[in-house]
Residue, then its C-alpha position, 0 to 999 in steps of 0.5 A: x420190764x418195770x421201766x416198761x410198765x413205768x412206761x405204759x402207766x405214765x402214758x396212760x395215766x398222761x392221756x386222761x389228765x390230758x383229756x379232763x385238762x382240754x374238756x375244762x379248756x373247751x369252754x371259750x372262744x378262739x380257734x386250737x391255738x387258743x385251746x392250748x393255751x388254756x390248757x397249758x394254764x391248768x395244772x392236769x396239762x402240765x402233769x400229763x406232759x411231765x408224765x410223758x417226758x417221764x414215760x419217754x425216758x422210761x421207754x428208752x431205759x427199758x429198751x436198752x434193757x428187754x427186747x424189744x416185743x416185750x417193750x412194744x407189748x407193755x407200752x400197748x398195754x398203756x390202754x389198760x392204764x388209761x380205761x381204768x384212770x378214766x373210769x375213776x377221774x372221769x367216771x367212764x364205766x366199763x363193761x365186764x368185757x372191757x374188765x375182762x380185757x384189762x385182766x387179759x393184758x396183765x396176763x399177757x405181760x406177766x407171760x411176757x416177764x416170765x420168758x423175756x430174756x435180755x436184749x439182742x447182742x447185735x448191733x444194727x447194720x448202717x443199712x437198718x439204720x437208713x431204712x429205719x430214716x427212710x420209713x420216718x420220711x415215708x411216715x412224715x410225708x404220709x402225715x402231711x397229705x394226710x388231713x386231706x384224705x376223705x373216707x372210712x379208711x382213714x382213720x385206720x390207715x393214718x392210725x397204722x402209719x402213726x403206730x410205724x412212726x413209734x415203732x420206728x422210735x423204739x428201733x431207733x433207740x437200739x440202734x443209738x451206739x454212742x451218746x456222743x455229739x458227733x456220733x449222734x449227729x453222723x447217726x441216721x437212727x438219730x435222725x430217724x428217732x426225731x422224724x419218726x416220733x414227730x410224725x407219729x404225734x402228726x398222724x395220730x392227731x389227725x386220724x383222732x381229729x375226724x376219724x373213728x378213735x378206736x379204729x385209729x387207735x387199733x392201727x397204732x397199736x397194730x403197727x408199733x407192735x408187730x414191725x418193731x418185735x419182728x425188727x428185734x427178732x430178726x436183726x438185733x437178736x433178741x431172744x426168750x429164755x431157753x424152751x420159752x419160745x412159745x410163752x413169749x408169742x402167747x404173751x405178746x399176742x395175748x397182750x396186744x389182743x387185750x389192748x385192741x379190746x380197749x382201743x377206745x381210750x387211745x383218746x377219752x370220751x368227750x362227755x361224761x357217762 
């Protein structure tokens, strides 16, 4: 649970350096290109995206450790992160409610702790496997007709089809026997893993790029949680501690709840307050 955490605090802490990184950038000509490149010049940039590799490598060390529910439910809780970092490097304030909902996910993760037992003794079938490959392809395609869509849906529907692309990365990661060259190659989960989180990155920047934040943020957060929890229930037989069923579904609800409620700092605000 504390690479998890380590996770969540990464990716948050990574989202606000990234966001004061492009606000500095923004102030020149030229199109994206031209923005990115001022922005790799700055040091809050580059901090962010040493920060997510870190986070990534995090992710992947506690999934081969805690079920998967309780890494969905913590990498959420990277919301909380990011609101609390913005409210002091960006000076966003926050209500008591939003307050209150960062209060709400540590106590959902602590719930969490206390009934998650070890990871599922089973290992994922080669049909798993290929299904995990065929929802990253379904994902990618969705990415790709993506930006032409139109309409108050839009940002909800690509922010879920975001939140099935890590979700499939968090699957994958289980379903990664060997490290091996060969194996990895023969491995469709391999395949899946890549396919699924670039795609993720590709509809979650196009649901942020016109749509509503929030609202796309709700949908990531809503599909990276509950496929990936069921997927490690049901097929790779993760499991709570004994009598602690019920404290486990409380947690994991009440996290990703808590997380909802500060769906608006999947991306910072464009302007101070």
């Amino acid at each position: 649970m504390v690479c998890a955490l380590g996770a969540a605090v990464c990716f948050g802490t990574a989202t606000v350096l990234q966001a004061v990184a492009a606000r500095a950038a923004s102030e020149g000509g030229g199109g994206e290109a031209a923005l990115l490149l001022r922005a790799l010049r700055q040091w809050r940039y580059l901090a962010g995206l040493a920060l997510d590799g870190l986070g990534f490598l995090l992710q992947i060390a506690a999934l081969r450790s805690i079920p998967i529910y309780a890494v969905a439910a913590a990498l959420a809780s990277s919301l909380a992160v990011t609101g609390v970092v913005a409210a002091r490097l960006l000076q966003v304030r926050l209500s008591r409610t939003e307050w209150g909902a960062v209060g709400v996910v540590c106590a959902g993760l602590a719930m969490l702790g206390l009934a998650s037992g070890g990871e599922g003794d089973r290992e994922g079938s080669m049909a798993l496997k290929w299904t995990m490959l065929a929802i990253a392809v379904a994902v990618l395609g969705l990415g790709l007709v993506g930006g032409r869509w139109s309409g108050r849906g839009r940002a909800l529907v690509l922010g879920l089809g975001a939140g099935f692309g890590f979700g499939v990365v968090e699957v994958s990661v289980r379903l990664i026997d060997s490290l091996a060259p060969s194996d990895l190659l023969a491995n469709p989960a391999t395949y899946a893993l890549l396919i699924g989180g670039g795609a993720a990155f590709l509809l979650l920047t196009s649901a942020l790029q016109r749509g509503s934040v929030t609202t796309a943020t709700a949908g990531m957060v809503i599909g990276e949680t509950i496929g990936p929890a069921a997927v490690g229930v049901i097929w790779l037989g993760d499991r709570t501690r004994e009598g602690l069923e019920w404290l486990a579904v409380l947690g994991f609800a009440v996290a990703v709840a808590g997380a909802l409620a500060l769906a608006r700092f999947g991306e910072a605000p464009a302007e101070e307050t």
